[in-house]
Each structure stands twice: as C-alpha cells, then as structure tokens.
C-alpha angles and dihedrals in degrees: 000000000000129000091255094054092048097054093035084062103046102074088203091055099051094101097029112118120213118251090238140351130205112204116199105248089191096078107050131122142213119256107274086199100056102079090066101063117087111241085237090051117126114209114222121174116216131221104249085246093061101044082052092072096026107059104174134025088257095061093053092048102051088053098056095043079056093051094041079054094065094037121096119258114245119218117202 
C-alpha cells in the first residue's frame, strides 16, 4: 500500500503532512510549454470573470491596443 492510500484511508491522517519527503530528480522533465512562450511574453493571470469574455490571448490584446489608442501619451 502506498503512502497515499494509507493516509487517504485513515480519516485522522487526511491533512497530516509528512515530516519530510524525498522527489526523484531523475525523472524529470523539461518543460514541454516553454517553448511556446516568446522570450519577450509577459504572463498575466485574469479574474474568471474576465477570461470569461476574453477567450485567447488575441482578443485581449486587441482590446487593450484599442484602449492604449484613446489614452494620452506621456512624455518623461
């Protein structure tokens, strides 16, 4: 039985954490997504309501290109 297992059936031990845990470096892998994202990409991370209306990344951009449009340049 694994240590999962052991802990899932005990209804005291659900939440208990392990005193220590050792992961298996050797089999990890790179990260297959990375190599999607342009090295100039900015994450941002939208409310649920939001990514509700804005379904790909185009649509959110266009969006905001059309709403730096109507905004005042700054100069510095």
């Amino acid at each position: 039985m694994s240590t999962t297992e052991k802990n899932l059936s005990d209804e005291n031990e659900i939440d208990a954490l392990e005193p220590e845990y050792h992961f298996d470096y050797t089999k990890a892998r790179a990260n297959r997504f990375a190599a999607r994202m342009a090295r100039e990409s900015v994450i941002v991370v939208l409310d649920p309501d939001v990514a509700e209306v804005f379904k790909n990344p185009e649509t959110v951009n266009n969006v905001l290109r059309a709403l730096i449009a109507t905004m005042p340049m700054i100069k510095e």
